[in-house]
PAZAPA-4460 file (N, C-alpha, C; in steps of 0.05 Angstrom, whole numbers, plus 32768, in hexadecimal, padded with zeros to 4 digits):
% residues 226
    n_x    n_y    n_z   ca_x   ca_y   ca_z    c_x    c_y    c_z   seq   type   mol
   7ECB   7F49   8049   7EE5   7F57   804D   7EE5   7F62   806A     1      X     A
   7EF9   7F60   8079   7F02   7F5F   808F   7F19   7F82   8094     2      X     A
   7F09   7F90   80A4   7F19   7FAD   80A6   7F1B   7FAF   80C5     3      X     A
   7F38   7FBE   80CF   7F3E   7FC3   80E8   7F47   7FE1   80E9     4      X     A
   7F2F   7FEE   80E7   7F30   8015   80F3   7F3C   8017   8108     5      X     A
   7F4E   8029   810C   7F67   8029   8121   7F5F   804F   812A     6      X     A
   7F5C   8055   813D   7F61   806F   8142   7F4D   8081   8159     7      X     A
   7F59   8086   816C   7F56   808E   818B   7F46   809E   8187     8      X     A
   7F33   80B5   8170   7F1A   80BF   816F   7F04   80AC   8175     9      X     A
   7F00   809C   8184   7EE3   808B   818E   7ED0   8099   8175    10      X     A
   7EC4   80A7   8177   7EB5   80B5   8166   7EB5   80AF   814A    11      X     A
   7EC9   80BC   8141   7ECD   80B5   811B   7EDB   8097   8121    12      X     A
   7EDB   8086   8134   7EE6   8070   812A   7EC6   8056   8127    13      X     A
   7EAF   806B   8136   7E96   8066   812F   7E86   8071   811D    14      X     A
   7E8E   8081   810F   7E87   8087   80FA   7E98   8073   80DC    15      X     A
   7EAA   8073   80E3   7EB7   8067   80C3   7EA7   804A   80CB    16      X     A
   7EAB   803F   80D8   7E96   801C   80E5   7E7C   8020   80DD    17      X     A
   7E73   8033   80E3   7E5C   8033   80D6   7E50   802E   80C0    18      X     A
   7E64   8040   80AC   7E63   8043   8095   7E61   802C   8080    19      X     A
   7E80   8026   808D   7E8D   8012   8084   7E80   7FF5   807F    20      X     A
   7E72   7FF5   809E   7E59   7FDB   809B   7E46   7FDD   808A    21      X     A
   7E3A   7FED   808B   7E2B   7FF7   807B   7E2F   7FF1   8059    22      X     A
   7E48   7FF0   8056   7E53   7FEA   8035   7E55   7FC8   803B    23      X     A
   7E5B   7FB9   804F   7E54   7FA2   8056   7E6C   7F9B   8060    24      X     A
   7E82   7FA2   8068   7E9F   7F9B   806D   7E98   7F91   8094    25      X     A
   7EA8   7F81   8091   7EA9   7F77   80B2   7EBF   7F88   80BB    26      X     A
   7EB9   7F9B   80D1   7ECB   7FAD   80E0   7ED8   7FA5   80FC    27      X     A
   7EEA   7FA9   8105   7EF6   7FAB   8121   7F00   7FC9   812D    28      X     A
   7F01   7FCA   813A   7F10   7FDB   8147   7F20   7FE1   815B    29      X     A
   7F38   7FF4   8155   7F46   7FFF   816E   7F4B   8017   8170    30      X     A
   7F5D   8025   8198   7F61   8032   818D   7F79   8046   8198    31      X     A
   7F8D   8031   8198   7FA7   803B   8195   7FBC   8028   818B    32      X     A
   7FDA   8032   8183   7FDF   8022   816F   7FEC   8005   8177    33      X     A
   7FEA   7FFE   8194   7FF6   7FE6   819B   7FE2   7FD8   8199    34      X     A
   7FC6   7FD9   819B   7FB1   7FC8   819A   7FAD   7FBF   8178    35      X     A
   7FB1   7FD5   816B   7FB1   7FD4   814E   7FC3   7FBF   8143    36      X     A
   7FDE   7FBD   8150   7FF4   7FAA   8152   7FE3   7F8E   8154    37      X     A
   7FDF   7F8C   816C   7FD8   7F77   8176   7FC5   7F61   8163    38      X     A
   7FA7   7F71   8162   7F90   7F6E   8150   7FA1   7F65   8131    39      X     A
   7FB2   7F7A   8126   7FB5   7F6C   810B   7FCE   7F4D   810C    40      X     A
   7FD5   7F4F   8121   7FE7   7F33   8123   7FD2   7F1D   8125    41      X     A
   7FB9   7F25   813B   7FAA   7F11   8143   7F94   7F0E   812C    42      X     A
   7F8D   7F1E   811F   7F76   7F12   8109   7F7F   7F1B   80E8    43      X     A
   7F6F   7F11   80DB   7F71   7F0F   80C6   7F5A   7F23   80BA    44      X     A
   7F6F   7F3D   80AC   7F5E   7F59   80A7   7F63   7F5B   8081    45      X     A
   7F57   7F5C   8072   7F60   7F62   8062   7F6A   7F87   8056    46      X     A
   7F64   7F9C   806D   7F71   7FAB   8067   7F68   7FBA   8083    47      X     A
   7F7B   7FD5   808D   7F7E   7FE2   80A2   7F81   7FF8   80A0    48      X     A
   7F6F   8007   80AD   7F69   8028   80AE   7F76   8030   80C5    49      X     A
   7F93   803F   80C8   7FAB   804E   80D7   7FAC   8061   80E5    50      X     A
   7F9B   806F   80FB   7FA5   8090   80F8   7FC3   8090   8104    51      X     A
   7FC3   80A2   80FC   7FDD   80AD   8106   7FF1   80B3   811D    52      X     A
   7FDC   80C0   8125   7FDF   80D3   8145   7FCD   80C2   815B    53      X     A
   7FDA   80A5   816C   7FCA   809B   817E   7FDC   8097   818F    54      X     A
   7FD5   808A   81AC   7FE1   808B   81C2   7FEF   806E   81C4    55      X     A
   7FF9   806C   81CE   800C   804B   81D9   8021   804C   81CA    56      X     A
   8022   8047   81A1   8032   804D   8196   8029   8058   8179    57      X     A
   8034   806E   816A   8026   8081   815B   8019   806A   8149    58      X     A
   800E   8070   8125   8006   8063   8113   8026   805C   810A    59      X     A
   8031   806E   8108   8052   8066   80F4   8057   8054   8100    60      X     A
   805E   804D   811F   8071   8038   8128   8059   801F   812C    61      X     A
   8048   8020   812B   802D   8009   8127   8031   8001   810D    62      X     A
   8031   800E   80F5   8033   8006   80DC   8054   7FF5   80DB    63      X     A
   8067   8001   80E1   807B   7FFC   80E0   8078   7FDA   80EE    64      X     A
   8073   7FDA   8107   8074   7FC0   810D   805A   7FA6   8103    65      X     A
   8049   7FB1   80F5   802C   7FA0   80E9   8042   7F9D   80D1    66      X     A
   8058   7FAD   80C0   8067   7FA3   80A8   8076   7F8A   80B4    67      X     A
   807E   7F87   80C7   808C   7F6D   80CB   807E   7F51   80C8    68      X     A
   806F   7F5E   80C7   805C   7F40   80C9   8044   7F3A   80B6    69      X     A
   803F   7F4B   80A9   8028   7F51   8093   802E   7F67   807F    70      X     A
   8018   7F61   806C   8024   7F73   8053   8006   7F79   804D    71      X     A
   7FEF   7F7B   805D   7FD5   7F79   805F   7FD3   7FA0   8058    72      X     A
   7FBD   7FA7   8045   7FC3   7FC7   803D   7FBB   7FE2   8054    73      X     A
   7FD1   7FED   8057   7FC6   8002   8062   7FBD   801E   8060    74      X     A
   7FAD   8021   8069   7FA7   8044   805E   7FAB   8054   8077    75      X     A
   7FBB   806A   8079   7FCA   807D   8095   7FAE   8094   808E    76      X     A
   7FA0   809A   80A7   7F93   80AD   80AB   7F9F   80C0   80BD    77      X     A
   7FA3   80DB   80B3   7FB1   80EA   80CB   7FA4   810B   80C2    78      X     A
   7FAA   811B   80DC   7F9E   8136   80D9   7FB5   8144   80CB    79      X     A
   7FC8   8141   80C4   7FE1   8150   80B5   7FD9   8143   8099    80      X     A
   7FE0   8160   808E   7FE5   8157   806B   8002   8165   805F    81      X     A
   801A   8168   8076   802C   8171   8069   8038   815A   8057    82      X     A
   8043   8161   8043   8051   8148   802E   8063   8134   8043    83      X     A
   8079   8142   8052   8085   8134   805F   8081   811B   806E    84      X     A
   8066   811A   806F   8051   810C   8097   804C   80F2   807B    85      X     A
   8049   8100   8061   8036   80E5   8050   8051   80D4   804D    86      X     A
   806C   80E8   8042   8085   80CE   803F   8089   80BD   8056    87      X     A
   808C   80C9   8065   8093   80BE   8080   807C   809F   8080    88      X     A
   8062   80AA   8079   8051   8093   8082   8059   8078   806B    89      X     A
   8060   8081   804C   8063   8070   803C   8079   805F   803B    90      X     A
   808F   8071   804D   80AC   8063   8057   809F   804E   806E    91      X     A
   8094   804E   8081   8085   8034   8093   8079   802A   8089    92      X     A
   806A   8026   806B   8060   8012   806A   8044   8011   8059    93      X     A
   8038   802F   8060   8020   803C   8059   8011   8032   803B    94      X     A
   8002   802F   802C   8001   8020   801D   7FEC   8044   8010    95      X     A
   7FDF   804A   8020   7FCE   8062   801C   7FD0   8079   802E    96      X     A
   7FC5   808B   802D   7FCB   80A6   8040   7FAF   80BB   8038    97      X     A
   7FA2   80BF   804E   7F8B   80D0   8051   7F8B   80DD   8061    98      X     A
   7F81   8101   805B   7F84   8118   807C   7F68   811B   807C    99      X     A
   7F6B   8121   8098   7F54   8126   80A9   7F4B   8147   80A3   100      X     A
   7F37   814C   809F   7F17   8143   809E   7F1A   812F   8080   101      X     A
   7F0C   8126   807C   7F0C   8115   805D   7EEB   810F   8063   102      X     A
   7EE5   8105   8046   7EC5   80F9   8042   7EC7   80E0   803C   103      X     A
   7EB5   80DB   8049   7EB5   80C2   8052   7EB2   80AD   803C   104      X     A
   7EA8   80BC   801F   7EAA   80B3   800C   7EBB   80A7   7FFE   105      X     A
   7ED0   80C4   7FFD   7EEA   80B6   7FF4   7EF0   80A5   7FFD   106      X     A
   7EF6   809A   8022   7F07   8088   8032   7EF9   8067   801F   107      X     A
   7EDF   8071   8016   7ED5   804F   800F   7EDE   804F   7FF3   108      X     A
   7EE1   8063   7FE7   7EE7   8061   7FC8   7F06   805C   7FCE   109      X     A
   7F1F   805B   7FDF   7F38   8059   7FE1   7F38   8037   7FE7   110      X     A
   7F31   802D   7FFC   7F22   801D   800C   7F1F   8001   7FF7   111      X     A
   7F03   800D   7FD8   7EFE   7FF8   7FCF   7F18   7FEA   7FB3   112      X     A
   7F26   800A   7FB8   7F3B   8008   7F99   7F4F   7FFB   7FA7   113      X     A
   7F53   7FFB   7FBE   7F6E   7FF0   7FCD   7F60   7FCC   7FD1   114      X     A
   7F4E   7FC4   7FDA   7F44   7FA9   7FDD   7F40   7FA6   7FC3   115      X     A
   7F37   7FAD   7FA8   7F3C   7FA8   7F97   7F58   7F99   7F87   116      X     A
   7F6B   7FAF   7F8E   7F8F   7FA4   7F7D   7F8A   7F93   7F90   117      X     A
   7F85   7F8D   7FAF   7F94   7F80   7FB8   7F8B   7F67   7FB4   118      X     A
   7F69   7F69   7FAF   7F5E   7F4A   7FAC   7F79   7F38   7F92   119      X     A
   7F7F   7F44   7F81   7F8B   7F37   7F63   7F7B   7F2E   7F4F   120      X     A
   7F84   7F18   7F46   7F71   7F0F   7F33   7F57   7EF7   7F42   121      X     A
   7F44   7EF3   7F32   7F32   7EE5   7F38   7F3A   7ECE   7F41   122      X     A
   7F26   7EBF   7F54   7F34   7EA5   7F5B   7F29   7E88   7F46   123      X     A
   7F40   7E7B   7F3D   7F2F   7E61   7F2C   7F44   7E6A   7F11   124      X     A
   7F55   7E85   7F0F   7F62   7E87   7EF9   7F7F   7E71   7F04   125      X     A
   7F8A   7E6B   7EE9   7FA4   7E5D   7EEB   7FBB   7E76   7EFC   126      X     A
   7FCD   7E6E   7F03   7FE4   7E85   7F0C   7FF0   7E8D   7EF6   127      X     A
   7FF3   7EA5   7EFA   8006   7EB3   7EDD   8017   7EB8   7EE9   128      X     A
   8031   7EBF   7EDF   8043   7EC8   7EE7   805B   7ED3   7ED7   129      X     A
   8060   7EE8   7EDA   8077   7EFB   7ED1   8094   7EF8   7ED8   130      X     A
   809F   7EF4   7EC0   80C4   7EED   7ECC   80D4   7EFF   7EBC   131      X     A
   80E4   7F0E   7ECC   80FA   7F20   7EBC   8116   7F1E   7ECA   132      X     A
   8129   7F0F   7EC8   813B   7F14   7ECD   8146   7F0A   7EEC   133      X     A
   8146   7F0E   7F02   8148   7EFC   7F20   8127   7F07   7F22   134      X     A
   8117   7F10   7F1A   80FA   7F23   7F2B   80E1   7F0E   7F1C   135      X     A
   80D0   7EFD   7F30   80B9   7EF4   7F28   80A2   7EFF   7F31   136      X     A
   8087   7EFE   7F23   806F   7F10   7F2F   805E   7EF2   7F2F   137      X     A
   8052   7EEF   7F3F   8041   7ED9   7F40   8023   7EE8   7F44   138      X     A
   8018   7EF2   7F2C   8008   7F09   7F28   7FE7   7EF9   7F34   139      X     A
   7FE6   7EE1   7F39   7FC8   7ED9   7F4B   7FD2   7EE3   7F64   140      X     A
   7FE4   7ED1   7F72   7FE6   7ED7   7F88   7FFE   7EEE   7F97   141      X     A
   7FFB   7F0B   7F8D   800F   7F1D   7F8B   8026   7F1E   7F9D   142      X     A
   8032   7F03   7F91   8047   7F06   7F9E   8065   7F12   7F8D   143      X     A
   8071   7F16   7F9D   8095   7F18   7F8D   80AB   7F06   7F8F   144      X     A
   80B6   7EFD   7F7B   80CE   7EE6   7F86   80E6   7EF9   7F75   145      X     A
   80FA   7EFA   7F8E   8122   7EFC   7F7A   8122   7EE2   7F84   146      X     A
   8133   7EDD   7F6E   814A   7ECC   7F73   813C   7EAF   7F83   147      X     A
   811A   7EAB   7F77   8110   7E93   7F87   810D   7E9B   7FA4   148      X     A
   810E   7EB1   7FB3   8100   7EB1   7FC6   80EF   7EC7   7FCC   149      X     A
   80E0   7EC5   7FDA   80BF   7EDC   7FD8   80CC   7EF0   7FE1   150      X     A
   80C4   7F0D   7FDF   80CD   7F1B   7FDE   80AF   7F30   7FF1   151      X     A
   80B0   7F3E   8008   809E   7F44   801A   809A   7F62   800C   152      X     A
   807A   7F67   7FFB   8074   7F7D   7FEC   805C   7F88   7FFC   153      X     A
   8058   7FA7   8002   803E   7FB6   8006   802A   7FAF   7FF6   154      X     A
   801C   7FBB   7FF7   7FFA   7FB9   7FDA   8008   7FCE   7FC7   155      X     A
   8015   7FE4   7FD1   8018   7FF2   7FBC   802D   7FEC   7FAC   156      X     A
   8047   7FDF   7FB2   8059   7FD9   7FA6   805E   7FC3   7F93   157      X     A
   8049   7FB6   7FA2   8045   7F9F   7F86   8032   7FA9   7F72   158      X     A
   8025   7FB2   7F78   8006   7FC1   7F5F   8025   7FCE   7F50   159      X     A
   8031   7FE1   7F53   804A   7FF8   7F4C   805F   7FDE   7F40   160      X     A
   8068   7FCB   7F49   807B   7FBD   7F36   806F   7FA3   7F1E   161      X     A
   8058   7F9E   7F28   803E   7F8D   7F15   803D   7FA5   7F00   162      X     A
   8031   7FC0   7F05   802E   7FC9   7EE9   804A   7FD4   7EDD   163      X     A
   805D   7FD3   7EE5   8079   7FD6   7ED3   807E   7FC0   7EC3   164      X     A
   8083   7FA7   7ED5   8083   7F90   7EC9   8075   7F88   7EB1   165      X     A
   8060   7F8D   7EB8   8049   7F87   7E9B   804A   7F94   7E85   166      X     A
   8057   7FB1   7E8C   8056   7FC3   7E7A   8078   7FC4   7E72   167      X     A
   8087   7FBA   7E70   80AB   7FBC   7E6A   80AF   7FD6   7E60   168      X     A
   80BD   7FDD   7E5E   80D1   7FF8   7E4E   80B6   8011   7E53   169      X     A
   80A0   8006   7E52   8087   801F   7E54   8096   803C   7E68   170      X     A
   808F   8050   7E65   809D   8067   7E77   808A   8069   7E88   171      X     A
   807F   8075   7E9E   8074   8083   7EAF   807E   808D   7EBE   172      X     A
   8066   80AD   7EB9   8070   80BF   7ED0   8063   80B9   7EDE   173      X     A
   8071   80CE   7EF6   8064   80CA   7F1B   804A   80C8   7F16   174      X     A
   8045   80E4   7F0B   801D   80E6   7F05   8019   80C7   7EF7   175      X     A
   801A   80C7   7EEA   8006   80A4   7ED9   8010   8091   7EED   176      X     A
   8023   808E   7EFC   8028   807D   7F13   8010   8082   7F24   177      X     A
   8011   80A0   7F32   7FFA   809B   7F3A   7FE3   80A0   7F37   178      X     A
   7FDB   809D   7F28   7FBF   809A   7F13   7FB0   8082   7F19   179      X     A
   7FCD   8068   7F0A   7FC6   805D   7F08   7FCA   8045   7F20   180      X     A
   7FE0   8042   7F2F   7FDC   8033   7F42   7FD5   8036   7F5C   181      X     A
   7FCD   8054   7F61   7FBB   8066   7F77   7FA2   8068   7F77   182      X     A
   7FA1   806A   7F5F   7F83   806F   7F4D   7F83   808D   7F4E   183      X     A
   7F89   80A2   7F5E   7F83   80BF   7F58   7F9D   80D2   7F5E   184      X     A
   7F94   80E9   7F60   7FB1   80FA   7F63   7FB2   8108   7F7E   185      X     A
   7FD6   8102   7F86   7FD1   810D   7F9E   7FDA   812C   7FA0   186      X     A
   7FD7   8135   7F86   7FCF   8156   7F84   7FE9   815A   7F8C   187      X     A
   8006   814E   7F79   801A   8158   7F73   802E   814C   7F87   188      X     A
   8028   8138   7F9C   803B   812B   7FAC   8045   810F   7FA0   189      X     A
   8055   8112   7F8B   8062   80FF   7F7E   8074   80FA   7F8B   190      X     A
   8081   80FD   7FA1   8094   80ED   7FA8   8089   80CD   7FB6   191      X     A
   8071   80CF   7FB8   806B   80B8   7FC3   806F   80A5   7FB1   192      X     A
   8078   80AB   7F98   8080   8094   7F82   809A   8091   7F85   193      X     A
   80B1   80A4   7F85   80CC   809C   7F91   80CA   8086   7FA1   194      X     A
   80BD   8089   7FB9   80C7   8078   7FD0   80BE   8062   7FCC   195      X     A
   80AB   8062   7FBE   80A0   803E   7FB7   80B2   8036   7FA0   196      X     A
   80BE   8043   7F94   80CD   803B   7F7C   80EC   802A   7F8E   197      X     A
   80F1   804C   7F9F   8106   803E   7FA8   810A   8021   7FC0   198      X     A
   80F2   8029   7FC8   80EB   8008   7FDB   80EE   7FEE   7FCF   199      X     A
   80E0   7FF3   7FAE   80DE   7FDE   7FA6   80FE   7FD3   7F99   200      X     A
   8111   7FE8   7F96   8128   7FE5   7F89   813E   7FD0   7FA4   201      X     A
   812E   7FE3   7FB2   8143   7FCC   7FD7   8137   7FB1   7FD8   202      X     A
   8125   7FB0   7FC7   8111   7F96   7FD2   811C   7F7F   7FB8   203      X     A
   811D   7F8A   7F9F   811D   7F81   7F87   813A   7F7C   7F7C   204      X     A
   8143   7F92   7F78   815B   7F9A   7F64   8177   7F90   7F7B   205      X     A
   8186   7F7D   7F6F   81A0   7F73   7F72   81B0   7F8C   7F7E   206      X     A
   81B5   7F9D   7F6F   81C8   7FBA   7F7C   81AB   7FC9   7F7C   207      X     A
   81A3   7FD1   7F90   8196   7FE7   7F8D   81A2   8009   7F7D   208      X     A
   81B3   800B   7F8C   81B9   8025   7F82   81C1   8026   7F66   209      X     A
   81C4   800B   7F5C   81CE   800B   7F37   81B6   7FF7   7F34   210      X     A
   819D   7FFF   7F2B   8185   7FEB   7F31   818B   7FDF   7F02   211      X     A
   8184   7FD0   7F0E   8180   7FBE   7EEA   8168   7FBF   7EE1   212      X     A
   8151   7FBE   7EF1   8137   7FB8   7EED   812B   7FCB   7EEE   213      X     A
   811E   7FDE   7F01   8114   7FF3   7F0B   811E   800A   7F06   214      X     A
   8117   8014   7EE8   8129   802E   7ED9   8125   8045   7EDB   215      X     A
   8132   805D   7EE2   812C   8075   7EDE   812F   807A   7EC4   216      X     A
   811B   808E   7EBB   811C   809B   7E9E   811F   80BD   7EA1   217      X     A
   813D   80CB   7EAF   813D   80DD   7EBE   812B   80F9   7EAC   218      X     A
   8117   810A   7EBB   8107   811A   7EAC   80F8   8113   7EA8   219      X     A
   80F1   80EE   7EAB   80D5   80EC   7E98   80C6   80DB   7EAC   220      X     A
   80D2   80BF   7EBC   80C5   80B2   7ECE   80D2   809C   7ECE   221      X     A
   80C5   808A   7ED6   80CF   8066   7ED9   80C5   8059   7EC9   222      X     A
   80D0   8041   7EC2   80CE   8028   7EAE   80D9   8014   7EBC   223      X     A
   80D5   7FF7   7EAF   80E4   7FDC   7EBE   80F2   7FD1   7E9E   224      X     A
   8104   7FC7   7EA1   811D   7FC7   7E8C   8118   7FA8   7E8C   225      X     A
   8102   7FA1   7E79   8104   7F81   7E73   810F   7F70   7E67   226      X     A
***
């Protein structure tokens, strides 16, 4: 597995490399966000560590432009933990969100659950695939099709419409949303499930704002209406 640590502390950007090799991952590095740009157009990363706050152009507008062209997972490292700084990051693109100081622990335990969803299923299985209505899940190779054509999803948004899908009429709240397709809690910042809900509704749903598929259950949480 292939990682590109992004972030103008020289220092902790030798420390997470370290580590990181250490767990056996092949690392690169940069460390501002046009180089970050550059590197993820030019190689092939299976996931990318963001900070935030770098010189040339911030992590947001780096993320923002690596979404044009890849859907490869990202995790935003930044020294802010106001709620606002994490929407903002999940509106570009953000797939994960971690503040500075953190242990270095966690970043590998985030790290292996994110290369995990994103690997899918094993390779050598037949393709499965989920159909409801114009929305297909081609659940080996996580992709999305409306209407027969692919449809361009984060890591988190497909893990988030894969387990609706699978699960029809099932309710979830924000919390078991993120339980379960975060793996932990972000200690009460549930809106990060809104905005992936609502992403997925611009991406998915024929009228968004009258969505068919992607249900509110107001008071209680979301469901997919199969």
């Amino acid at each position: 597995m292939k990682i590109l640590v992004v972030d103008d502390e020289r220092l902790l950007v030798k420390g997470i490399k370290f580590n990181l090799e250490n767990e056996g991952y092949q690392v690169e590095c940069a460390y501002d966000g046009l180089t970050a740009v550059e590197l993820a157009r030019e190689g092939k990363f299976d996931l990318i560590i963001l900070d935030l706050m770098m010189p040339e152009i911030d992590g947001l507008e780096a993320c923002m432009r690596i979404r044009e062209f890849s859907n490869v997972p990202i995790i935003m490292l930044t020294a802010r933990s106001e709620d606002t700084d994490k929407i903002i990051g999940f509106e570009c693109g953000a797939d994960d969100y971690i503040t500075k100081p953190f242990n270095i622990l966690e970043l590998k335990a985030r790290i292996r659950a994110m290369l995990r969803r994103a690997s899918g299923g094993a390779q050598g299985r037949p393709a499965k695939r989920i159909t409801v209505g114009s929305i297909t899940l081609d659940t080996e190779q996580r992709v999305a099709i409306r209407d027969g054509e692919t449809v361009d999803l984060t890591a988190k948004e497909y893990d988030l419409i894969e387990l609706l899908m699978k699960n029809p009429r099932r309710v979830y709240s924000r919390e078991n949303l993120m339980n379960v397709v975060w793996g932990y809690s972000y200690a009460g910042d549930y809106r990060t499930v809104d905005v992936h809900i609502r992403r997925l509704r611009e991406k998915l749903e024929p009228t968004p704002a009258e969505p068919r598929y992607i249900m509110t259950k107001w008071g209680v949480g979301y469901y997919f209406k199969g």
